[in-house]
LODRENKE-761059 format. One record per residue (C-alpha): residue number from 1; x, z, y; residue in three letters; chain. Coordinates in nm, 4 decimals, always signed. Layout:
N
   num          X          Z          Y   residu   chaine
   NUM          X          Z          Y      ALA        A
...
# end
This chain:
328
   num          X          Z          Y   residu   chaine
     1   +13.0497    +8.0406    -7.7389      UNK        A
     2   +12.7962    +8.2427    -7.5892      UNK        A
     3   +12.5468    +8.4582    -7.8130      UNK        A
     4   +12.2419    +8.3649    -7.8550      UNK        A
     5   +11.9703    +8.5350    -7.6576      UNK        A
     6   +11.7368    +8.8061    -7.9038      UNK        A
     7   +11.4471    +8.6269    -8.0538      UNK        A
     8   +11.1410    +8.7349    -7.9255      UNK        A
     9   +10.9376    +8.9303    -8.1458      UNK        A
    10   +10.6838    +8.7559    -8.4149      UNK        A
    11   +10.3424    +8.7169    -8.2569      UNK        A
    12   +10.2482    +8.8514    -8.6569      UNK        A
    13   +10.3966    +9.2254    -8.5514      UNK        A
    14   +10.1594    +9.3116    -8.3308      UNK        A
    15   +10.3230    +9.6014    -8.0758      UNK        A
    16   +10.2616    +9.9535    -8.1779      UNK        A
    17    +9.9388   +10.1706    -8.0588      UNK        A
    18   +10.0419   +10.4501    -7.8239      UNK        A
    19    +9.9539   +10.7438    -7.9193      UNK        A
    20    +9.6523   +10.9085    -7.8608      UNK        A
    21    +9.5788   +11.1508    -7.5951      UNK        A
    22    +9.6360   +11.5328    -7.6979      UNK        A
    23    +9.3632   +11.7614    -7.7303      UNK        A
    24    +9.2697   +11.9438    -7.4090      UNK        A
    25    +9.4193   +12.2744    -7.4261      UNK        A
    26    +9.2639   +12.6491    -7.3944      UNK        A
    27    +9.3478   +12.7703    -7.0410      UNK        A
    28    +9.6461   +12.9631    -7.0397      UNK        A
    29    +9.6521   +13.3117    -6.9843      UNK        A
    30    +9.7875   +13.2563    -6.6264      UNK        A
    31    +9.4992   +13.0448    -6.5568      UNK        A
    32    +9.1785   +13.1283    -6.7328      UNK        A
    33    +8.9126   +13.3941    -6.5842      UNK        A
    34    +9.0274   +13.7532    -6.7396      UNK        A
    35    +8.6464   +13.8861    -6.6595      UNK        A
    36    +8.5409   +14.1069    -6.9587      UNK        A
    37    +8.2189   +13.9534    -7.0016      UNK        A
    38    +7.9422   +13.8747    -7.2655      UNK        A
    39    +7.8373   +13.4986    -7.1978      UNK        A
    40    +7.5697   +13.2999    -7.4189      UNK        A
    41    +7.5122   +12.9412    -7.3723      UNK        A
    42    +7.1812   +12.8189    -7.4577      UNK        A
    43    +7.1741   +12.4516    -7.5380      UNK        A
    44    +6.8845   +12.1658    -7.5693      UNK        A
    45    +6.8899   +11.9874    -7.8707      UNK        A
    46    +6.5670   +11.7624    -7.8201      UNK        A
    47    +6.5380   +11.4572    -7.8524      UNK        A
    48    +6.5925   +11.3818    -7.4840      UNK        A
    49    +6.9412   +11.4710    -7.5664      UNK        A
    50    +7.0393   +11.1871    -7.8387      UNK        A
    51    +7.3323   +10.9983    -7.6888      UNK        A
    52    +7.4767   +11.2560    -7.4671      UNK        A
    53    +7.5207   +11.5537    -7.7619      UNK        A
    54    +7.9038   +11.5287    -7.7192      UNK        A
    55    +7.8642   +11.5326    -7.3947      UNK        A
    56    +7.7007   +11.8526    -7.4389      UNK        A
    57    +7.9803   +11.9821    -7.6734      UNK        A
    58    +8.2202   +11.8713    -7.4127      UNK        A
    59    +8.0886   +12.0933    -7.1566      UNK        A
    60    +8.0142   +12.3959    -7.3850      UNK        A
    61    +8.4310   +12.3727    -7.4591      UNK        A
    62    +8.5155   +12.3349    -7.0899      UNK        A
    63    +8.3032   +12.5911    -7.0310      UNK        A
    64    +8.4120   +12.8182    -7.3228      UNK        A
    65    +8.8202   +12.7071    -7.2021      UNK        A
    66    +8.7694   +12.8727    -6.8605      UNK        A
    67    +8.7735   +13.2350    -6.9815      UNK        A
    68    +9.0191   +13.4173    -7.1996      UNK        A
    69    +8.8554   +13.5298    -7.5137      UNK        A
    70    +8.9380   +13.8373    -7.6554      UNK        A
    71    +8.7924   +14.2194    -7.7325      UNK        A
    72    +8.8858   +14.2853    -7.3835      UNK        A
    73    +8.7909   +13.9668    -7.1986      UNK        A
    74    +8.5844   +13.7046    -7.2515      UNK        A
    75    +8.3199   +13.6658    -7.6100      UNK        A
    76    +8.0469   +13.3768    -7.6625      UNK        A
    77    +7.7338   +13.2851    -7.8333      UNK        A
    78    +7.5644   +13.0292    -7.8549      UNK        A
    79    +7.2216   +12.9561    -7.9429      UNK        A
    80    +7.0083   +12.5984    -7.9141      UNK        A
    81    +6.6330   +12.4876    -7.8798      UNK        A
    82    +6.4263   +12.2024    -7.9670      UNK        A
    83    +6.0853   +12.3237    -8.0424      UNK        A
    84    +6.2321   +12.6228    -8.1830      UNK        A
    85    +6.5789   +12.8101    -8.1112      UNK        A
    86    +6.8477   +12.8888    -8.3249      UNK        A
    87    +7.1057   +13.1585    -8.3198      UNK        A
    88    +7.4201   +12.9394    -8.4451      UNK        A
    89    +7.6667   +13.1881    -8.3393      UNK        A
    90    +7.6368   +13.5888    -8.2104      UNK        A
    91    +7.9229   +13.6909    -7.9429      UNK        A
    92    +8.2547   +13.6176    -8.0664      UNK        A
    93    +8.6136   +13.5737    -7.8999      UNK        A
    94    +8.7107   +13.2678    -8.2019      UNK        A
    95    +8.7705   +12.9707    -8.0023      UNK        A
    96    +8.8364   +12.7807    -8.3444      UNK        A
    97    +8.4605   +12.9264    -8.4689      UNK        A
    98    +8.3323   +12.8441    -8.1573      UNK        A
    99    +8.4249   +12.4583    -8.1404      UNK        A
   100    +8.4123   +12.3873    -8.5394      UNK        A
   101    +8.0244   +12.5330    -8.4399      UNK        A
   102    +7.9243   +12.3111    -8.1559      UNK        A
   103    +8.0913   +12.0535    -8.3173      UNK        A
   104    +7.8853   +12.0774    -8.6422      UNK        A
   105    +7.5458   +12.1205    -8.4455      UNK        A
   106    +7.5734   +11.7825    -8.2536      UNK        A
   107    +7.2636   +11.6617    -8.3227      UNK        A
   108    +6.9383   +11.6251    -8.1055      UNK        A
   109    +6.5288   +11.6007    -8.1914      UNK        A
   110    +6.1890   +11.6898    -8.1140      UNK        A
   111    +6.0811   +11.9025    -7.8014      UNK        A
   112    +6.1171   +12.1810    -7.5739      UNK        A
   113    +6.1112   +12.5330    -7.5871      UNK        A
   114    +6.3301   +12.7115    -7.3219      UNK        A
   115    +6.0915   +13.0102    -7.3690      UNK        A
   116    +6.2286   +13.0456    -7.7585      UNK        A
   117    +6.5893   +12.9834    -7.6437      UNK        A
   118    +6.6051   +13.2236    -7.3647      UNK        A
   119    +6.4620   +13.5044    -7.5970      UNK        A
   120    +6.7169   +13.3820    -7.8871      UNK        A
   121    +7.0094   +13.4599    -7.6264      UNK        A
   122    +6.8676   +13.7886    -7.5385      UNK        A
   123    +6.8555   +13.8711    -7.9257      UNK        A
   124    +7.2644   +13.7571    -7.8775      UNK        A
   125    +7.3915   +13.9085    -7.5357      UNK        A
   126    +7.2622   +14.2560    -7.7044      UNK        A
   127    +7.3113   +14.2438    -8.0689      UNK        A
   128    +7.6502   +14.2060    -8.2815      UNK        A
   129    +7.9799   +14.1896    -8.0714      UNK        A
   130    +7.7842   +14.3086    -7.7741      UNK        A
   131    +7.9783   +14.5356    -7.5206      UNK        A
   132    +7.8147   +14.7965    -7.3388      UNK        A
   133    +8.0702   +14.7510    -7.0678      UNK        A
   134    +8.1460   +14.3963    -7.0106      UNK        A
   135    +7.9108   +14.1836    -6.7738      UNK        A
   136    +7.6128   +13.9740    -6.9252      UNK        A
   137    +7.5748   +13.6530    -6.8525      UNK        A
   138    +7.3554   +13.3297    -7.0092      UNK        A
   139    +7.3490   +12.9984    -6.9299      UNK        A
   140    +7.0727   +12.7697    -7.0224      UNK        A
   141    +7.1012   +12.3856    -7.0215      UNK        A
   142    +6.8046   +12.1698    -7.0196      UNK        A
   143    +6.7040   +11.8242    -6.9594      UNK        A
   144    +6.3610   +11.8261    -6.9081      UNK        A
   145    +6.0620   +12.0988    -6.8842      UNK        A
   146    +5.9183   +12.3689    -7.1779      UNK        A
   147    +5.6933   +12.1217    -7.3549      UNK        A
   148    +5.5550   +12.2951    -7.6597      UNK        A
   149    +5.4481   +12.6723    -7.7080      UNK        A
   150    +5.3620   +12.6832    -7.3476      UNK        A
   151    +5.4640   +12.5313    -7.0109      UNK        A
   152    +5.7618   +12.5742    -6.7358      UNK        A
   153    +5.5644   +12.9104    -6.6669      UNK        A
   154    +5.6390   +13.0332    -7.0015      UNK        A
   155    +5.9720   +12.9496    -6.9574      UNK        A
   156    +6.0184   +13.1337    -6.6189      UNK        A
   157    +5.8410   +13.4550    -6.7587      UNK        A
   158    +6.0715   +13.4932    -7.0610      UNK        A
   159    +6.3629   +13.4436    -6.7662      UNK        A
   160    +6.1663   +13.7604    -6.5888      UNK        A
   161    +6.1578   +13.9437    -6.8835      UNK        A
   162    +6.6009   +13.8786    -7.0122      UNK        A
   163    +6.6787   +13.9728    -6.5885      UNK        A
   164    +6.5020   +14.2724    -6.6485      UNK        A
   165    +6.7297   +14.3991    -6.9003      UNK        A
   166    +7.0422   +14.3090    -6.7166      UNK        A
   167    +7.1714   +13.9952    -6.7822      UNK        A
   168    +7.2527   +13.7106    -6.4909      UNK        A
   169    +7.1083   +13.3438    -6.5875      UNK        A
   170    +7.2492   +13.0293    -6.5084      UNK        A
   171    +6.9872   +12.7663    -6.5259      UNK        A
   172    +7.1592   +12.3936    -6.5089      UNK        A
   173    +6.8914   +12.1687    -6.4829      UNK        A
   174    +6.9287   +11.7471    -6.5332      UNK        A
   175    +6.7109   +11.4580    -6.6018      UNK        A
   176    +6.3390   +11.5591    -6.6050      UNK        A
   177    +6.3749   +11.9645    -6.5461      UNK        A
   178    +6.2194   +12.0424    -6.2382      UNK        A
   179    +6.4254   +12.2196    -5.9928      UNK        A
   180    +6.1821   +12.4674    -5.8867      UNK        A
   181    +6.1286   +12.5638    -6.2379      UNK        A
   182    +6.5051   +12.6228    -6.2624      UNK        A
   183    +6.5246   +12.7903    -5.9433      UNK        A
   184    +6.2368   +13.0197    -6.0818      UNK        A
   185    +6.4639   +13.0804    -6.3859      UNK        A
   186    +6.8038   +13.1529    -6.2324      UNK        A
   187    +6.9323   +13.4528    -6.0930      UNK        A
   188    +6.9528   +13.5059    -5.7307      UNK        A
   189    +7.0633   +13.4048    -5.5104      UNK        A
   190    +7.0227   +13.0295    -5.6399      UNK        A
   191    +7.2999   +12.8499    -5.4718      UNK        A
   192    +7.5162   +13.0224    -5.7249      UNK        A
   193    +7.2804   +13.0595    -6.0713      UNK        A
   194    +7.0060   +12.7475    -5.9841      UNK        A
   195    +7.2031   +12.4244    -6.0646      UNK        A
   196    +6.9893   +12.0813    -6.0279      UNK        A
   197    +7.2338   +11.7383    -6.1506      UNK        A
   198    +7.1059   +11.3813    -6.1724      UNK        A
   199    +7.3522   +11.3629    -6.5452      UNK        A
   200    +7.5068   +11.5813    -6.7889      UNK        A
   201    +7.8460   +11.4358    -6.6559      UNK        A
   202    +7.7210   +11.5626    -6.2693      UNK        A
   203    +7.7111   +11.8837    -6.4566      UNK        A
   204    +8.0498   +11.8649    -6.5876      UNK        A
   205    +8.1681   +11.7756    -6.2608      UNK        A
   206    +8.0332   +12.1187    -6.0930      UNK        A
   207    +8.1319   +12.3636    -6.3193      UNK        A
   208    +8.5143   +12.1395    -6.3184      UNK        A
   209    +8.4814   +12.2288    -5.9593      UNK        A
   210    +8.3313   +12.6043    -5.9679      UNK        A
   211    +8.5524   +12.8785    -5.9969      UNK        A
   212    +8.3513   +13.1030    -6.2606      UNK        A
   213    +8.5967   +13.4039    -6.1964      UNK        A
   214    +8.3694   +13.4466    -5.9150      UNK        A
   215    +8.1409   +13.6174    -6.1015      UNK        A
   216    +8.3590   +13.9214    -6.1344      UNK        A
   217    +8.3326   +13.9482    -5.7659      UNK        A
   218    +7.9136   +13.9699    -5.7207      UNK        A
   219    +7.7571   +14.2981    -5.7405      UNK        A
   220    +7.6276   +14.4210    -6.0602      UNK        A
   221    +7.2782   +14.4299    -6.1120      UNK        A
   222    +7.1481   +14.8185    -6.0123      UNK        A
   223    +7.1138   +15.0511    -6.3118      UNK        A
   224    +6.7619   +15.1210    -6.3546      UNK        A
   225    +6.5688   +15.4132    -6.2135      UNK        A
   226    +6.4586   +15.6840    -6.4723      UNK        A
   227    +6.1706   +15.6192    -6.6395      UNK        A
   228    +5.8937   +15.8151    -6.5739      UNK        A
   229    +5.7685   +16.1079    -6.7672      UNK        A
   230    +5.4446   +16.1836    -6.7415      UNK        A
   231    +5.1345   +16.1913    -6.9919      UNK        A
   232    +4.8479   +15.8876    -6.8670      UNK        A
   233    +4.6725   +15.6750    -6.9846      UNK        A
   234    +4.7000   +15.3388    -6.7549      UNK        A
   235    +4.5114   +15.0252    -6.7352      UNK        A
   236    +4.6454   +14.7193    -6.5740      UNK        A
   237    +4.3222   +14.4424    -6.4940      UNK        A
   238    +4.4557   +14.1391    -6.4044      UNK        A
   239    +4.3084   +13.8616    -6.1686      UNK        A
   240    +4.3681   +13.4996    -6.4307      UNK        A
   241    +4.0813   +13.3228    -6.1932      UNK        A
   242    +4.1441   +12.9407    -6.0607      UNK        A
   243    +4.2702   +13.1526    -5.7428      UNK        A
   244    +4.6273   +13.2777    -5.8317      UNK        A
   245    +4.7298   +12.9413    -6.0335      UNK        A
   246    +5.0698   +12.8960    -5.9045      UNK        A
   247    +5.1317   +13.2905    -5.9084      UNK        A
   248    +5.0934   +13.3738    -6.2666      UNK        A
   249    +5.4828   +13.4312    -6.3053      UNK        A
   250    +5.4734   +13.6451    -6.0315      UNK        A
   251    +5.1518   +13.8315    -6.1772      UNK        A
   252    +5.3407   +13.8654    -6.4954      UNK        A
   253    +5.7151   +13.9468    -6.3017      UNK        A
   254    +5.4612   +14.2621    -6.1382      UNK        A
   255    +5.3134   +14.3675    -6.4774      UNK        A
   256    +5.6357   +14.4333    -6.6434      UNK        A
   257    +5.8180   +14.5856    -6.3269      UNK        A
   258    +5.5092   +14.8126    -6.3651      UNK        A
   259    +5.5614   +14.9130    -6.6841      UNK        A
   260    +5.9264   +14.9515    -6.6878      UNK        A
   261    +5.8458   +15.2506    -6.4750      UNK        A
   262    +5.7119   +15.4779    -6.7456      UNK        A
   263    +5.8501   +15.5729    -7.0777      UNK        A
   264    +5.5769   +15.4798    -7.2919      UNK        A
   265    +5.5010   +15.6751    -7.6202      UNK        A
   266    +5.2321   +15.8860    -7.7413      UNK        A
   267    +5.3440   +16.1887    -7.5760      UNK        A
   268    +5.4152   +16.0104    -7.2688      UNK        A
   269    +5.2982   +15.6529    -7.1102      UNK        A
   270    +5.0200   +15.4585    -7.2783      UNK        A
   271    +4.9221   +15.1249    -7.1099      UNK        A
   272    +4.6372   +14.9470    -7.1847      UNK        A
   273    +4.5989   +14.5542    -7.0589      UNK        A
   274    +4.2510   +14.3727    -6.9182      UNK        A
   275    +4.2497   +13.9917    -6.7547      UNK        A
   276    +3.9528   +13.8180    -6.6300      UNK        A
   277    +3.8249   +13.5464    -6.4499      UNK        A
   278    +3.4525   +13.5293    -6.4494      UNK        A
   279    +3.4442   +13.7023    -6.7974      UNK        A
   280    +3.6947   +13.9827    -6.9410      UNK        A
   281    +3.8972   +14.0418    -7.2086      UNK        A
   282    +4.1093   +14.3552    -7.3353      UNK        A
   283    +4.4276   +14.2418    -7.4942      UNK        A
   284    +4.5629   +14.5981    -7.5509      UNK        A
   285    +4.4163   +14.8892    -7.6564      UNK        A
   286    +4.6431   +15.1633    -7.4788      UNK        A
   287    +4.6281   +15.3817    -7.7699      UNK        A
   288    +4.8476   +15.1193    -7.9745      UNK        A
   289    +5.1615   +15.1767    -7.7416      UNK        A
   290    +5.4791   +15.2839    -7.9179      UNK        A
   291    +5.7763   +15.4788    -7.7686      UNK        A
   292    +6.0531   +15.2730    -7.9576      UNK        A
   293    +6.2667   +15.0154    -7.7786      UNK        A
   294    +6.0719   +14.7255    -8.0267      UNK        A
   295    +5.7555   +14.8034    -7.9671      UNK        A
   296    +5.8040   +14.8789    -7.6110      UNK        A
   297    +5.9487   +14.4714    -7.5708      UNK        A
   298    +5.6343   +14.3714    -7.7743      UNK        A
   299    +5.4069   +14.5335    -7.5177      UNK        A
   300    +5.6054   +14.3272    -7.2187      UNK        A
   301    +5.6148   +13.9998    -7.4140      UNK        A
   302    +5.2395   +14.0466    -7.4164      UNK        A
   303    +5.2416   +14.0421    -7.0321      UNK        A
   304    +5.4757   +13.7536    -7.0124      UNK        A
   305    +5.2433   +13.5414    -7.2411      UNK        A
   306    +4.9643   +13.6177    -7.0011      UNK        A
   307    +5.0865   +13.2955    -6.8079      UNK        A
   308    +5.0596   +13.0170    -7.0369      UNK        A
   309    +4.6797   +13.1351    -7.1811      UNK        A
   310    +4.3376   +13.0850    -7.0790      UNK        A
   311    +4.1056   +13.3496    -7.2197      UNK        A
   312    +3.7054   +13.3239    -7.2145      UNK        A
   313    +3.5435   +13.6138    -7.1601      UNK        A
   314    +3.2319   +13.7935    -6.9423      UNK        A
   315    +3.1856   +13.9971    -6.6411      UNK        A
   316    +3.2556   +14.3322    -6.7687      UNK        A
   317    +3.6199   +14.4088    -6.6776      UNK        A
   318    +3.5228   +14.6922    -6.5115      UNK        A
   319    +3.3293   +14.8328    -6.7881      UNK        A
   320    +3.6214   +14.7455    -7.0444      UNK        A
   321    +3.8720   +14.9241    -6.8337      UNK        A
   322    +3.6465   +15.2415    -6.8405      UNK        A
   323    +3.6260   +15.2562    -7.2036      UNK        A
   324    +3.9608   +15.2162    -7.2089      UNK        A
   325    +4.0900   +15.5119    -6.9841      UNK        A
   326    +3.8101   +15.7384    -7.1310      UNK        A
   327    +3.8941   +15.6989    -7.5168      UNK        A
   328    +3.8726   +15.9958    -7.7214      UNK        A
# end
């Protein structure tokens, strides 16, 4: 007789899971950007950002995946902001580091401070791991605008202030972030470094898209000109009157370009600062300038704060800047 056909299976033994999907790879050598560069991504953790953290993480990695890491590519830092910024890792080429990081910060609360985060990364792009040779580059990720310790002016003066010392910015903007603000922020020209998405997931989709080794083809930013050398004593007075709101950033962008003309030390450049509007106020004596590379970033940070404070003083800049040039 015939055998019997094979019993179907018991509807108790339910069918076995497939597997689950493999972990996406690092690029291969073959395909990932060989561009010896220092890269830092800066990353807001606010509270805007609850429910779309691994979203975040997900991009950082893609990101991160693009590039070969190693002393003679590719090294990352990474730093993130709420109301304050955190270094949570200084250039390295660990991919394993890297991830178990991001991973481990993927949390989000409070608000905004791209100002803190942007001067966080420059702490990273030039301290440990730092290459003196490889190309600097920071990206900064927001979802909405600088709302405490300033404004999006604050924001876009601390920008001023890391492009003057060399590195390229990125600004990705989503959500709430204005795009002029990023614009402001980015490098030029800003169809490449000004990125505006309606999502985190639009964002994902551009950089999936962009090839980043096209950064090793744009023109390095132009070594600065020599600082110069002689003795003075040099006042900068400042318009901050109703008139020039909308140009502070530009006010401040001037004040430091300025100053990054002369060495300043006590044997050289001194530079003392006035602002007024219908009053004045001196916010640096120029006899308290210092030649060393910390004090000399203190003196431009004072500049950049200009933007985001309203001082209260009385009609005698002119009188204030005298005293100042003429000081025993």
């Amino acid at each position: 007789p015939p055998s019997s056909p094979p019993s179907p299976p018991s509807p108790s033994s339910p069918a076995p899971l497939p597997p689950p999907p493999p972990p996406v790879p690092p690029s291969s050598p073959s395909t990932a950007c060989l561009l010896k560069t220092d890269i830092v991504l800066i990353l807001d953790r606010t509270g805007s950002m609850a429910g779309i953290v691994q979203d975040v993480v997900a991009f950082a990695l893609e990101l991160i995946n693009k590039f070969q890491l190693g002393e003679d590519f590719a090294k990352v830092g990474l730093v993130h902001f709420n109301e304050q910024a955190v270094i949570t890792s200084y250039l390295t080429a660990d991919l394993a580091a890297l991830t178990q990081t991001l991973n481990n910060e993927a949390w989000a609360s409070g608000s905004g401070s791209p100002s803190s985060g942007l001067q966080q990364g420059l702490r990273v792009i030039t301290g440990a791991g730092s290459r003196g040779d490889a190309q600097k580059i920071m990206l900064i990720l927001t979802d909405g605008p600088q709302a405490y310790g300033g404004d999006d002016n604050t924001a876009i003066a601390e920008a001023a202030y890391v492009k003057l010392q060399g590195p390229s910015i990125f600004a990705v903007g989503f959500g709430s972030a204005k795009a002029a603000t990023m614009d402001a922020i980015a490098s030029d020209p800003d169809s490449i470094f000004s990125i505006m998405s309606t999502s985190i997931g639009a964002v994902r989709e551009h950089f999936y898209q962009v090839d980043l080794c096209m950064l090793s083809r744009l023109p390095p930013s132009p070594p600065s000109s020599p600082a110069c050398l002689v003795k003075a004593d040099i006042v900068l007075v400042l318009d901050r009157s109703g008139s020039v709101a909308g140009v502070e950033q530009d006010i401040a962008a001037f004040g430091l370009e300025l100053m990054n003309k002369f060495q300043l030390g006590e044997e050289t450049a001194k530079v003392g600062l006035v602002h007024f509007s219908d009053a004045s106020r001196t916010l640096r004596p120029s006899g308290s300038s210092s030649s060393t590379n910390s004090s000399l970033a203190k003196e431009r940070r004072r500049l950049d704060s200009f933007i985001s404070t309203t001082w209260l003083v009385s009609h005698l800049g002119f009188q204030q800047m005298y005293r100042l040039s003429h000081r025993d």
